[in-house]
N, CA, C and O atoms as a printed pandas DataFrame, in Angstrom:
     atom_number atom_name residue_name chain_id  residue_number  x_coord  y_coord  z_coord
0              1         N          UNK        A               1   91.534   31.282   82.787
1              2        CA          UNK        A               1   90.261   30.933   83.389
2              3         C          UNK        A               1   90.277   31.291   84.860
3              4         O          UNK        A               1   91.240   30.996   85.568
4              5         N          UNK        A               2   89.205   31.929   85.325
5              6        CA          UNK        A               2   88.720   31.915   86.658
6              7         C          UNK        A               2   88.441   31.226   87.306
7              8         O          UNK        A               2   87.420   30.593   87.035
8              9         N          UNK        A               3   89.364   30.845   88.885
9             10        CA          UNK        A               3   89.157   29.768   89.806
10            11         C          UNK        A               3   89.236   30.349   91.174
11            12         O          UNK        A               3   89.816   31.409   91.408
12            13         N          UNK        A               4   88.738   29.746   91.917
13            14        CA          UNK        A               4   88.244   30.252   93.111
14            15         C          UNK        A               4   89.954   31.000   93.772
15            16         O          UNK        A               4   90.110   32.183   94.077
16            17         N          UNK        A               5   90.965   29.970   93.839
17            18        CA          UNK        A               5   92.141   30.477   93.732
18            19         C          UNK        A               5   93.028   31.726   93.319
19            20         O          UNK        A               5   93.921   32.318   93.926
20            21         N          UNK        A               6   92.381   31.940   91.892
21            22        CA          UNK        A               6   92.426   33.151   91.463
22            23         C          UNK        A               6   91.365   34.313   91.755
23            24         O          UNK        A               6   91.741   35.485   91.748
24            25         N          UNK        A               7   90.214   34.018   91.977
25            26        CA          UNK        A               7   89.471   35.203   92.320
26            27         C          UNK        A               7   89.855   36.079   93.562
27            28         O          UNK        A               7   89.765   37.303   93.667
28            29         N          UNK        A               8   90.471   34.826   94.817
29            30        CA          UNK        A               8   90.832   35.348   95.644
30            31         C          UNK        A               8   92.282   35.956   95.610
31            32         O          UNK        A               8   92.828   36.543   96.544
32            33         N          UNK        A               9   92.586   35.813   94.887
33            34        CA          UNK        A               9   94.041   36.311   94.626
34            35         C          UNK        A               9   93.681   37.826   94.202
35            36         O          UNK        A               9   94.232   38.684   94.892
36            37         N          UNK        A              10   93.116   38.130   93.508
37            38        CA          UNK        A              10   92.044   39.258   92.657
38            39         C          UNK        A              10   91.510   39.986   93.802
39            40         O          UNK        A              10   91.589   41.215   93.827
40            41         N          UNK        A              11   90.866   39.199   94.940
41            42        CA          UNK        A              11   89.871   40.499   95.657
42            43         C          UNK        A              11   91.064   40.910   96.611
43            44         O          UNK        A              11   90.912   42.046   97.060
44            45         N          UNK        A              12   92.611   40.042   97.176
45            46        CA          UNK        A              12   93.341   40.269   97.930
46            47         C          UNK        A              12   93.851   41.193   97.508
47            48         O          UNK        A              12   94.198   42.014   98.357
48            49         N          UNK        A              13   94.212   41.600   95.730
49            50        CA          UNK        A              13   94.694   42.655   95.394
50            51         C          UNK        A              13   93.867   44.122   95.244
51            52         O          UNK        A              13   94.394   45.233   95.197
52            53         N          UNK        A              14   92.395   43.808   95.181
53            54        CA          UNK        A              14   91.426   44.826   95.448
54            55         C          UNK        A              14   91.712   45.328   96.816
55            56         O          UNK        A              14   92.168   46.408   97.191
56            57         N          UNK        A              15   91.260   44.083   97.581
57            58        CA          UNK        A              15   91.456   45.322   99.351
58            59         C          UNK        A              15   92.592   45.807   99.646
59            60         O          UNK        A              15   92.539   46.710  100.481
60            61         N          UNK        A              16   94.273   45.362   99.015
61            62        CA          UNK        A              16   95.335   46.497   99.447
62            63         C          UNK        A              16   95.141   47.722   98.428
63            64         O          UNK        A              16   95.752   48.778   98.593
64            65         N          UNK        A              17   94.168   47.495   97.264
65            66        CA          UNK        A              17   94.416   48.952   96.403
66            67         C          UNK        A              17   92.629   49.815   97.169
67            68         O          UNK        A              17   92.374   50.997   96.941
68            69         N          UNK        A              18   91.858   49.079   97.852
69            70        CA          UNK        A              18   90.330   49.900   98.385
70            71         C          UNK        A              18   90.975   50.437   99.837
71            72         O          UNK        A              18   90.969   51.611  100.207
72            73         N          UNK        A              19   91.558   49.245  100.604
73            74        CA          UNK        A              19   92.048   49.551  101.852
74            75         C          UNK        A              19   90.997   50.070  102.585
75            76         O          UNK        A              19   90.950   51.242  102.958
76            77         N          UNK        A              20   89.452   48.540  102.985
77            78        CA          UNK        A              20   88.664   48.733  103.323
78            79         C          UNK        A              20   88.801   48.227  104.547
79            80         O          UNK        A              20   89.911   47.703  104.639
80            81         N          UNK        A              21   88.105   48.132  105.652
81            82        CA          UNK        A              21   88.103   47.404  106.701
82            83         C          UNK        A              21   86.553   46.930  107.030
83            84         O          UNK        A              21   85.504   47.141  106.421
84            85         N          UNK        A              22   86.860   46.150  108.330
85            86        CA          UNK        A              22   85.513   45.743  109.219
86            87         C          UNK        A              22   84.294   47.237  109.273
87            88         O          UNK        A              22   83.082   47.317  109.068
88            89         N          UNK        A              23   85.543   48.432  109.718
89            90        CA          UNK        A              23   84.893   49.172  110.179
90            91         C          UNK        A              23   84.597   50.433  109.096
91            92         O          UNK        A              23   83.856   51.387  109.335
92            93         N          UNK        A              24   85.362   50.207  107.829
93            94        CA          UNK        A              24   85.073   50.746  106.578
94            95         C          UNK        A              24   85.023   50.191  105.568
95            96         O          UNK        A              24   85.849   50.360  104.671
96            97         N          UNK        A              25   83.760   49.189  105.488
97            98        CA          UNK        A              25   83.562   48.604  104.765
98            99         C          UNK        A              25   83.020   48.399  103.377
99           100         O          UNK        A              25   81.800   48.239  103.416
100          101         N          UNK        A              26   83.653   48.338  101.851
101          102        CA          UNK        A              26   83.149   48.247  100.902
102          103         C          UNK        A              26   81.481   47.217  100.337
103          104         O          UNK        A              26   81.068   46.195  100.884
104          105         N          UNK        A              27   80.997   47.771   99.408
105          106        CA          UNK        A              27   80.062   46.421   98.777
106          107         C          UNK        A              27   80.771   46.114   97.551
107          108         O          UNK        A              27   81.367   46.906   96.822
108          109         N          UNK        A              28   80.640   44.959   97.428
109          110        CA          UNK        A              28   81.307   44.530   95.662
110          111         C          UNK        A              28   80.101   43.419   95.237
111          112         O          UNK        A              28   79.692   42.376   95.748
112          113         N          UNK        A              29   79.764   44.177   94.067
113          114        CA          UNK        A              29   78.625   43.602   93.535
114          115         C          UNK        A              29   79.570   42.628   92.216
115          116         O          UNK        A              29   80.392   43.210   91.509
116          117         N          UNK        A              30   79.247   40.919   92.038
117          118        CA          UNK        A              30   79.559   40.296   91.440
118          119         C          UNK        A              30   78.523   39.636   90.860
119          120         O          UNK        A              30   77.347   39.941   91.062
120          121         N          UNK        A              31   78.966   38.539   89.981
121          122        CA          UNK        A              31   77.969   37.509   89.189
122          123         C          UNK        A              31   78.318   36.404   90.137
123          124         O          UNK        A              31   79.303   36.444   90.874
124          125         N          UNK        A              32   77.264   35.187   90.070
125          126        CA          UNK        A              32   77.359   34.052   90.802
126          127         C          UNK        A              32   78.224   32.985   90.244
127          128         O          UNK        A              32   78.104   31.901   90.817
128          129         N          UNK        A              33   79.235   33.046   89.064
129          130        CA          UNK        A              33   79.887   32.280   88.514
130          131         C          UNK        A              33   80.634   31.062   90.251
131          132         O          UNK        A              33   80.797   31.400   91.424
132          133         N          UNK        A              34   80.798   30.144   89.773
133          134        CA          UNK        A              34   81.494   28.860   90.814
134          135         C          UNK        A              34   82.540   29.219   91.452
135          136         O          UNK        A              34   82.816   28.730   92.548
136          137         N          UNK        A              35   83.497   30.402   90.682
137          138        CA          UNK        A              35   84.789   30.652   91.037
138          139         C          UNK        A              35   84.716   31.658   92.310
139          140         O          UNK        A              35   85.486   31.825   93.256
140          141         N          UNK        A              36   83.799   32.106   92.047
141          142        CA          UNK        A              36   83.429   33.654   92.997
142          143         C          UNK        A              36   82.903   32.872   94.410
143          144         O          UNK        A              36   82.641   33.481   95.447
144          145         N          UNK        A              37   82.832   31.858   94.296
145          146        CA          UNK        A              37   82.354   31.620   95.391
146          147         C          UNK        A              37   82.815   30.204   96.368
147          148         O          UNK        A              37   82.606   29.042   96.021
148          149         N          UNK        A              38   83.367   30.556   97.424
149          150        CA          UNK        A              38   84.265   29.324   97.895
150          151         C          UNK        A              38   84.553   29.826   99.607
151          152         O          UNK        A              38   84.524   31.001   99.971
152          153         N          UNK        A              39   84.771   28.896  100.321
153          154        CA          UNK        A              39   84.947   29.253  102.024
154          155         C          UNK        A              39   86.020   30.153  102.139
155          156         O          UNK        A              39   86.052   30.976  103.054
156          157         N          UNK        A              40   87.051   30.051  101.143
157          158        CA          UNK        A              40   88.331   31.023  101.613
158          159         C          UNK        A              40   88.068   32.035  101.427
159          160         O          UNK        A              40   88.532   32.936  102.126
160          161         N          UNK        A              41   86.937   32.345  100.068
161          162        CA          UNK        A              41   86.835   33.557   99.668
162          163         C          UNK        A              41   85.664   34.371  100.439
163          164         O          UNK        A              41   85.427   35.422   99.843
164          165         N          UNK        A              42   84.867   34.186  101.593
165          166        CA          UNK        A              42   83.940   34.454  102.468
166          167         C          UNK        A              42   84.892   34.581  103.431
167          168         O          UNK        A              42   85.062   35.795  103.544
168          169         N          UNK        A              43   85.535   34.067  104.113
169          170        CA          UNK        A              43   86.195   34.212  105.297
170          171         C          UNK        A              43   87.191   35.172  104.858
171          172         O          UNK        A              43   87.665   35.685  105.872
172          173         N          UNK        A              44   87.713   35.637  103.837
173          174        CA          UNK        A              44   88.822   36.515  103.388
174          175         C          UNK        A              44   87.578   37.683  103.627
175          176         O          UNK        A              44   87.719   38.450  104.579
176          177         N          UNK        A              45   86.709   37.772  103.005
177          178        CA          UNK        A              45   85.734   38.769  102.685
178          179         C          UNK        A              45   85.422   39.577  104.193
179          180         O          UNK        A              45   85.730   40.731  104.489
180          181         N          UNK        A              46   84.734   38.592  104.991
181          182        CA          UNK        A              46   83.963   39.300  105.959
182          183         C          UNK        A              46   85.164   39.450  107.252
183          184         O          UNK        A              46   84.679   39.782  108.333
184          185         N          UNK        A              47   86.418   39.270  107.226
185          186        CA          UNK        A              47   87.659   39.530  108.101
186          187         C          UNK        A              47   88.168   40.738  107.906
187          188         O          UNK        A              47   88.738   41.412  108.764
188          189         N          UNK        A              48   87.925   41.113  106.487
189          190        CA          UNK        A              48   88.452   42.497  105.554
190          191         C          UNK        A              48   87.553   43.475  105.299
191          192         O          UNK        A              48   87.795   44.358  104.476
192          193         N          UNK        A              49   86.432   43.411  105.978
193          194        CA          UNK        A              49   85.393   44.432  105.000
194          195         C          UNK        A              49   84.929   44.378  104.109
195          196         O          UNK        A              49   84.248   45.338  103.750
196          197         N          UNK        A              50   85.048   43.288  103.326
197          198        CA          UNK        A              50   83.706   43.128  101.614
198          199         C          UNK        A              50   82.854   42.503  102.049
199          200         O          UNK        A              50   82.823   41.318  102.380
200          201         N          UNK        A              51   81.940   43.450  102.077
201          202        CA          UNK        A              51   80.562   42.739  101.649
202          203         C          UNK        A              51   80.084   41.833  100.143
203          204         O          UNK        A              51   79.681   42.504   99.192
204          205         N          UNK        A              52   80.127   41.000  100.074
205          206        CA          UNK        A              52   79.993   40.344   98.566
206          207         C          UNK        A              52   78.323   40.331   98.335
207          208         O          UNK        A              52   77.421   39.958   99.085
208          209         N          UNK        A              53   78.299   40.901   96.963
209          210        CA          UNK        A              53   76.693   40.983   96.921
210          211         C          UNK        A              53   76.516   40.081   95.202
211          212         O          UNK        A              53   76.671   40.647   94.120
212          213         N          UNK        A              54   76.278   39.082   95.329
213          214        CA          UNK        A              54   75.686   38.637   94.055
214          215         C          UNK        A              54   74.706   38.856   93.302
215          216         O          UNK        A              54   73.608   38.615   93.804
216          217         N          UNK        A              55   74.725   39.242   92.236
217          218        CA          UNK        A              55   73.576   39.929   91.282
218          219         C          UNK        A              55   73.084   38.449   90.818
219          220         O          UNK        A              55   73.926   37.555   90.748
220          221         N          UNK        A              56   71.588   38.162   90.471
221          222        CA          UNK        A              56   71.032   36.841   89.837
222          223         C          UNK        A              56   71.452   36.274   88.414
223          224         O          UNK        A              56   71.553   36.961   87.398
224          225         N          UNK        A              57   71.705   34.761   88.515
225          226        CA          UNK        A              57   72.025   34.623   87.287
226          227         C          UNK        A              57   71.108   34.415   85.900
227          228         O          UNK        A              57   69.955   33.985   85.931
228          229         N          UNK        A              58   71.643   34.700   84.983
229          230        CA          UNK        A              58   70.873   34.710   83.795
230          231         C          UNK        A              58   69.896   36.381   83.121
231          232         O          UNK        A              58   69.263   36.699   82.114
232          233         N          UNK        A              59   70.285   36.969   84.325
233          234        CA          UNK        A              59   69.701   38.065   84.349
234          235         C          UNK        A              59   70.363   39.648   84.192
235          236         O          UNK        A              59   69.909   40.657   84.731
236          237         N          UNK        A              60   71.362   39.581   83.451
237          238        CA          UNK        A              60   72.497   40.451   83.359
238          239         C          UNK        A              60   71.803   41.723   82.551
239          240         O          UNK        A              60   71.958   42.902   82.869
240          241         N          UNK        A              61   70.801   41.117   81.158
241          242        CA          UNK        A              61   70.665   41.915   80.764
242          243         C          UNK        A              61   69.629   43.321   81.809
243          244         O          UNK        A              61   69.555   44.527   81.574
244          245         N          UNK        A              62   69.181   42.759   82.588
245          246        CA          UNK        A              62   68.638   43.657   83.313
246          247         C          UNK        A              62   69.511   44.028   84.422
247          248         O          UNK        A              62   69.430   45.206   84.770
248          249         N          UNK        A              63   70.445   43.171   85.141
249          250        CA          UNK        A              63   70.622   43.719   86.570
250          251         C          UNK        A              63   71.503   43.728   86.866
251          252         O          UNK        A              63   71.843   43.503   88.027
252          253         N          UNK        A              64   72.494   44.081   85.624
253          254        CA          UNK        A              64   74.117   44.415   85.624
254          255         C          UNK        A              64   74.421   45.583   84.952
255          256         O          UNK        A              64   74.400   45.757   83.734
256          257         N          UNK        A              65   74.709   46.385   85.833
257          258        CA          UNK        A              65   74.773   48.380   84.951
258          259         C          UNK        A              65   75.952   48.055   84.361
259          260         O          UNK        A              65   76.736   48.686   85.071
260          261         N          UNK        A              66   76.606   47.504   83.551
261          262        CA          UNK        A              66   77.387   47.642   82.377
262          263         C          UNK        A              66   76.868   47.146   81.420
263          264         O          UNK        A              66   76.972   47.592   80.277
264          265         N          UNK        A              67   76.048   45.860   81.845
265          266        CA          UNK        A              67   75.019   45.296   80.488
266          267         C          UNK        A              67   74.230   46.506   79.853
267          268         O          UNK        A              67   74.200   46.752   78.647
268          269         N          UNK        A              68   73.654   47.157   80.753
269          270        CA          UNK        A              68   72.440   47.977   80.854
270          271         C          UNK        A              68   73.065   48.888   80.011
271          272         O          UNK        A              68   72.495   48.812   78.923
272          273         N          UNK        A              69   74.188   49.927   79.971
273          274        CA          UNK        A              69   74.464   51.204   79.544
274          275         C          UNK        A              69   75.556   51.237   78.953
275          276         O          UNK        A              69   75.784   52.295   78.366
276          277         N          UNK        A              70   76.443   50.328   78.885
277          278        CA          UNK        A              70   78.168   50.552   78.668
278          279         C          UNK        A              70   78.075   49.764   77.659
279          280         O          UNK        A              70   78.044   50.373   76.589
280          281         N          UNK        A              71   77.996   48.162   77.551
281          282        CA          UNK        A              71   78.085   47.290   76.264
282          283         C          UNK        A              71   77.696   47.971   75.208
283          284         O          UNK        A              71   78.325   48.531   74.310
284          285         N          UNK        A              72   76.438   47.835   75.462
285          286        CA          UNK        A              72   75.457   48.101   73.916
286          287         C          UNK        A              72   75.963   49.065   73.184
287          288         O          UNK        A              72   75.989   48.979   71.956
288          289         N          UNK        A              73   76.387   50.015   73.785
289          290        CA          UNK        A              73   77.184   51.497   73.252
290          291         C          UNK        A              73   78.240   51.313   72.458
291          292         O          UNK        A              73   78.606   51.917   71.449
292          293         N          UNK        A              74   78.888   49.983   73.305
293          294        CA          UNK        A              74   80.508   49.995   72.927
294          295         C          UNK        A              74   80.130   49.519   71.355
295          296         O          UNK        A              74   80.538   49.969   70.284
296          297         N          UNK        A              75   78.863   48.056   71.749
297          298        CA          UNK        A              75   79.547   47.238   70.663
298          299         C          UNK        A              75   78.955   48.155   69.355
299          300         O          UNK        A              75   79.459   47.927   68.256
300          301         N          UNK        A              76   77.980   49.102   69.453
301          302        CA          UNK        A              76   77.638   50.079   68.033
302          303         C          UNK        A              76   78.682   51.227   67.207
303          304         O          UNK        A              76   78.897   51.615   66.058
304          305         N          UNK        A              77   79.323   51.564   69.082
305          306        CA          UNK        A              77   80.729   52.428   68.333
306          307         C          UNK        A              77   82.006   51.835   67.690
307          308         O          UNK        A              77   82.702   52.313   66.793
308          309         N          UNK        A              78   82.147   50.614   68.405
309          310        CA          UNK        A              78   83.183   49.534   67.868
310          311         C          UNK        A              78   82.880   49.227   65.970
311          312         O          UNK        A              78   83.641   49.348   65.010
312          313         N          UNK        A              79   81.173   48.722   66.090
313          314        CA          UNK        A              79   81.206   48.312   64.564
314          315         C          UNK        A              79   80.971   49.340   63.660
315          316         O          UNK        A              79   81.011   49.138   62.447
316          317         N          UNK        A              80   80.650   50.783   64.309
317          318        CA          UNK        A              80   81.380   51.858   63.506
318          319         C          UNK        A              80   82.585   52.034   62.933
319          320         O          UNK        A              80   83.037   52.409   61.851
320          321         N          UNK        A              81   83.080   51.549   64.264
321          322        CA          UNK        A              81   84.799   52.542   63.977
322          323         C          UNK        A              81   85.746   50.876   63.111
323          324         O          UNK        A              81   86.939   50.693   62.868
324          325         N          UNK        A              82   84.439   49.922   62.866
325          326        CA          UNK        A              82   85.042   48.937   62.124
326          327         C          UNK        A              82   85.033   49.185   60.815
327          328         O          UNK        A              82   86.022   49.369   60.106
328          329         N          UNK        A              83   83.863   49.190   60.481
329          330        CA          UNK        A              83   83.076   49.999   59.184
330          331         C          UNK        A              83   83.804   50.655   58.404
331          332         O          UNK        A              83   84.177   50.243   57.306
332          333         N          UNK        A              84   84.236   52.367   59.173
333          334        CA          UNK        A              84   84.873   53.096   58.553
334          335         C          UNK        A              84   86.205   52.752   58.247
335          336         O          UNK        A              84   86.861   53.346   57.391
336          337         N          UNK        A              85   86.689   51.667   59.026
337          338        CA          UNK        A              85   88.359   51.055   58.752
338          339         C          UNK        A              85   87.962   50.550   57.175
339          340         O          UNK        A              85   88.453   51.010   56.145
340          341         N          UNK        A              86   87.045   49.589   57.260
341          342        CA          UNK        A              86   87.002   48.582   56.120
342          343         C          UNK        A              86   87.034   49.794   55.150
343          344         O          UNK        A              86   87.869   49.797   54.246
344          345         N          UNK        A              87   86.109   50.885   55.307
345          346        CA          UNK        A              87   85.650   51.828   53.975
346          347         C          UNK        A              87   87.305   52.467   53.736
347          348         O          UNK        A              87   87.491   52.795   52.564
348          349         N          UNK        A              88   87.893   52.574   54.188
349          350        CA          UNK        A              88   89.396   53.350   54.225
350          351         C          UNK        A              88   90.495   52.484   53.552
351          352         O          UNK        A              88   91.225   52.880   52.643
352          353         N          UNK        A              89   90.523   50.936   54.259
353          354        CA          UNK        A              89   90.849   50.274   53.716
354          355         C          UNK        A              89   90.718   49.158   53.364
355          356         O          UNK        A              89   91.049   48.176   54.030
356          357         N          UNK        A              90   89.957   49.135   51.695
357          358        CA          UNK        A              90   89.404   48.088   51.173
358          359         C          UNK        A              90   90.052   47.444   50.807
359          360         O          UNK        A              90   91.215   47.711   50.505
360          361         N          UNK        A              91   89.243   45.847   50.665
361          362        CA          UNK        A              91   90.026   44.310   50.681
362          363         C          UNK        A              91   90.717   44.006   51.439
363          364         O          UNK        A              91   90.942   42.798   51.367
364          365         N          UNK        A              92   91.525   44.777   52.648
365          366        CA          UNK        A              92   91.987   44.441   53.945
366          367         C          UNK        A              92   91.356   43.697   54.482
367          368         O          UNK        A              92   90.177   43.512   54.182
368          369         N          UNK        A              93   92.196   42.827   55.773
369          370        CA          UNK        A              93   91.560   42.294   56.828
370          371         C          UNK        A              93   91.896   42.772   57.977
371          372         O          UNK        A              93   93.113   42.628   58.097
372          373         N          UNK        A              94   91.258   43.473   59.260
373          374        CA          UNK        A              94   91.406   43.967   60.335
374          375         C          UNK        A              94   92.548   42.681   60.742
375          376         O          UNK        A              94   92.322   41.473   60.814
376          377         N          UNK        A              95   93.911   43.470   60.985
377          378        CA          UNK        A              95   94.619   42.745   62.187
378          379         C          UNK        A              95   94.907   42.820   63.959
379          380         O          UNK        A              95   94.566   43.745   64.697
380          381         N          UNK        A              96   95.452   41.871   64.255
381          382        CA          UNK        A              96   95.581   41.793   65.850
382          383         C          UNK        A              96   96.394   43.482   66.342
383          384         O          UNK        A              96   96.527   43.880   67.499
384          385         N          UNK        A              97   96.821   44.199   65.100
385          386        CA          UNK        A              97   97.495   45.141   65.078
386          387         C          UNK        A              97   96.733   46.375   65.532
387          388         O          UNK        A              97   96.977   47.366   66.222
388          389         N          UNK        A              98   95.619   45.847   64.791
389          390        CA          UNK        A              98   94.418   47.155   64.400
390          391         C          UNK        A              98   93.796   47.050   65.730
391          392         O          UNK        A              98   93.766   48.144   66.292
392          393         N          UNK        A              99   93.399   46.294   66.266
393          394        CA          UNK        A              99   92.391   46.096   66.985
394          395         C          UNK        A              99   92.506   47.454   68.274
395          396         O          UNK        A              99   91.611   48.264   68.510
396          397         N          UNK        A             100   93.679   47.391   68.866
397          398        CA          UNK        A             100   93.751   48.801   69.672
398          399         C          UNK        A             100   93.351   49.915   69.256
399          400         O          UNK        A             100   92.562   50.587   69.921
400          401         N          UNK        A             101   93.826   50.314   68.074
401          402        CA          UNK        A             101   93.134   51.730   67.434
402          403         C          UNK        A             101   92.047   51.860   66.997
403          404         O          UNK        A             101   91.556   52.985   66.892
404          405         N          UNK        A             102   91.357   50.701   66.613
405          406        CA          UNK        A             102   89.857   50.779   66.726
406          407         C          UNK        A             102   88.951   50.636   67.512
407          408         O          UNK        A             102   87.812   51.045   67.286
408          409         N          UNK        A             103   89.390   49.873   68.842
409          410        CA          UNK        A             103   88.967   49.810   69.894
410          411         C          UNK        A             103   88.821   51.262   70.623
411          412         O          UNK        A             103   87.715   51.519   71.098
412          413         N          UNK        A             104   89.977   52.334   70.755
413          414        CA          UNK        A             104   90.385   53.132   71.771
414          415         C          UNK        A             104   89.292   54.085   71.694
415          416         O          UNK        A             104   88.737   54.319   72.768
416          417         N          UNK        A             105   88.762   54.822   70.434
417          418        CA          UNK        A             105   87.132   55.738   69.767
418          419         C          UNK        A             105   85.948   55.447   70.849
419          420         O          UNK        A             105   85.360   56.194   71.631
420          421         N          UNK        A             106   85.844   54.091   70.580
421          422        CA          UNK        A             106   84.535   53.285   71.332
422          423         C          UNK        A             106   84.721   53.089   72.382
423          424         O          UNK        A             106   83.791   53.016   73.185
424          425         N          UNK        A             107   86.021   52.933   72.736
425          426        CA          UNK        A             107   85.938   52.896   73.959
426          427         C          UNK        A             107   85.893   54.162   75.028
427          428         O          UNK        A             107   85.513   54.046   76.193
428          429         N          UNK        A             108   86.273   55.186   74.520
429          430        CA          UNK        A             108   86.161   56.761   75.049
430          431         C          UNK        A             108   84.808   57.139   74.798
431          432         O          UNK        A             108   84.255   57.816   75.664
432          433         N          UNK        A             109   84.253   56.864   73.899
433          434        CA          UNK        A             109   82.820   57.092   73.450
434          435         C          UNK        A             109   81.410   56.387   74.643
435          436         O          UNK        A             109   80.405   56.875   75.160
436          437         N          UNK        A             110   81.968   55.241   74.648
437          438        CA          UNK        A             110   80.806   53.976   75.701
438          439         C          UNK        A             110   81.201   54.514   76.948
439          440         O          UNK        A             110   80.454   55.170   77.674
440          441         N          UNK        A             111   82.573   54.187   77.230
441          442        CA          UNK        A             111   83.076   54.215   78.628
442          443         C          UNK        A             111   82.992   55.308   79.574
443          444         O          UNK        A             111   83.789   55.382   80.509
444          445         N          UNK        A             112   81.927   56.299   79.360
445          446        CA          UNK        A             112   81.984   57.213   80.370
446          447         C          UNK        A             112   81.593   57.531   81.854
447          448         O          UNK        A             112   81.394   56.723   82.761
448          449         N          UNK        A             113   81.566   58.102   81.868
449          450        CA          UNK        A             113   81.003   58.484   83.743
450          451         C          UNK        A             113   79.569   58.406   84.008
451          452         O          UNK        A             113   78.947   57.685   84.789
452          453         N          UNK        A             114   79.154   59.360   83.140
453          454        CA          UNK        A             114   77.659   59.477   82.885
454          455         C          UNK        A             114   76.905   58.153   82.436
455          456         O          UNK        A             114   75.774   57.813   82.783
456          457         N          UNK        A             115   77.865   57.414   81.502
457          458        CA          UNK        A             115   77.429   56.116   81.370
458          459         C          UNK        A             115   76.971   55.242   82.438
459          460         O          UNK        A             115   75.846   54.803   82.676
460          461         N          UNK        A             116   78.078   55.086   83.026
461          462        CA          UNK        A             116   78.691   53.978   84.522
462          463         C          UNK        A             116   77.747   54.809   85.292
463          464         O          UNK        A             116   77.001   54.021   85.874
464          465         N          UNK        A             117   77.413   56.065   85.584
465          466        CA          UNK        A             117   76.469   56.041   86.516
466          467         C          UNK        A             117   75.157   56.149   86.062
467          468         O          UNK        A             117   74.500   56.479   87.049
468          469         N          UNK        A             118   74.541   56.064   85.250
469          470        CA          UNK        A             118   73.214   55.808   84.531
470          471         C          UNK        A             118   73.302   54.095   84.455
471          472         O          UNK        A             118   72.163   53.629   84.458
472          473         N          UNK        A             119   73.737   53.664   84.428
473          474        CA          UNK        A             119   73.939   52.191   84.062
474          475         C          UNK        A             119   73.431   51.540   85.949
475          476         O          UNK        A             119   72.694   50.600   86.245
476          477         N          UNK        A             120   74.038   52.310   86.678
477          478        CA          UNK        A             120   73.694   52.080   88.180
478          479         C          UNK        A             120   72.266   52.549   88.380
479          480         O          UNK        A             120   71.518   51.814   89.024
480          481         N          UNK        A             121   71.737   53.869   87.824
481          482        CA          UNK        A             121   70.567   54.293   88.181
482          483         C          UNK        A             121   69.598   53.432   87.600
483          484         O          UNK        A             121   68.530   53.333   88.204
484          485         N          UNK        A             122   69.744   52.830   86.617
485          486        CA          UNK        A             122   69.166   51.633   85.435
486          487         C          UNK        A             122   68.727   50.199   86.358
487          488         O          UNK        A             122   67.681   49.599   86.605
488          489         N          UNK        A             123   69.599   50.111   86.559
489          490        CA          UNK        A             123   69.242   48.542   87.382
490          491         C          UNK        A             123   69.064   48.684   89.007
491          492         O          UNK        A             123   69.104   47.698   89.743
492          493         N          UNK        A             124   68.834   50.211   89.551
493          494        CA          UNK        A             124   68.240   50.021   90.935
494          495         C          UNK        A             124   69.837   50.443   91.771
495          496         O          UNK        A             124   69.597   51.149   92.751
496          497         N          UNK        A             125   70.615   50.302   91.679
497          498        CA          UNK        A             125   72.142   50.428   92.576
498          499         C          UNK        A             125   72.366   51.443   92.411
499          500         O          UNK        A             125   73.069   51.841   91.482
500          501         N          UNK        A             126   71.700   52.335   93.480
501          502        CA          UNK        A             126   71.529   53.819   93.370
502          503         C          UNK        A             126   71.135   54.457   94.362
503          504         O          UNK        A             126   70.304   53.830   95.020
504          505         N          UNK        A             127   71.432   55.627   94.812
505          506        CA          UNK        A             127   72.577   56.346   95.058
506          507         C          UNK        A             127   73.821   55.911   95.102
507          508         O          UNK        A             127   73.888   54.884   95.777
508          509         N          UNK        A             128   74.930   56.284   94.631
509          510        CA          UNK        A             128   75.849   56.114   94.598
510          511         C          UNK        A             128   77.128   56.780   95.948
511          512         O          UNK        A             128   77.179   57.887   96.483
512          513         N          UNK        A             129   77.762   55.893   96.077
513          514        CA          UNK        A             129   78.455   56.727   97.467
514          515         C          UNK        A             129   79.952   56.558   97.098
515          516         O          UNK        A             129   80.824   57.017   97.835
């Protein structure tokens, strides 16, 4: 579970892998969940260069470009590439085994570039830099 503790632990490991500053400063667009949001994690933020931008809650399906372009994709190629398991092998039950190799299709399939940036042009977070 996500706690304010851990989130900041999370964005501390983001800015040594962005290696943003005051004066090159990132945006990181998040959800308003409780954890995301706390005094350490503002004062870590605006000392380091993140700008923290909260997207509204309840409203993902519109104003979160992975809701928008990446999910929906996944979860149709996923219950494809479920489908054709079951048709291959019948009376089976998908195991914790399977789940990577049926995952990996859909996920090369959803997860693309063109996706992720249509998914930005979708909900307004656009141009991209």
């Amino acid at each position: 579970w996500m706690t304010e503790d851990t989130f900041l632990i999370a964005l501390k490991h983001l800015h040594s892998k962005v290696k943003c500053t005051k004066e090159k400063p990132i945006l990181l667009f998040m959800d308003i969940h409780i954890s995301h949001m706390g005094y350490s994690i503002c004062v870590f933020a605006k000392e380091n260069g993140v700008i923290l931008q909260t997207l509204p809650p309840h409203t993902s399906h519109a104003s979160q470009p992975l809701d928008r372009t990446i999910y929906g994709p996944f979860k149709c190629h996923l219950a494809e590439s479920h489908a054709n398991w079951m048709r291959e092998q019948p009376g089976q039950q998908v195991s914790i085994y399977d789940v990577p190799l049926l995952s990996k299709p859909a996920i090369l399939r959803a997860f693309t570039e063109t996706n992720i940036k249509k998914g930005f042009q979708a909900t307004g977070i656009f141009p991209l830099d």
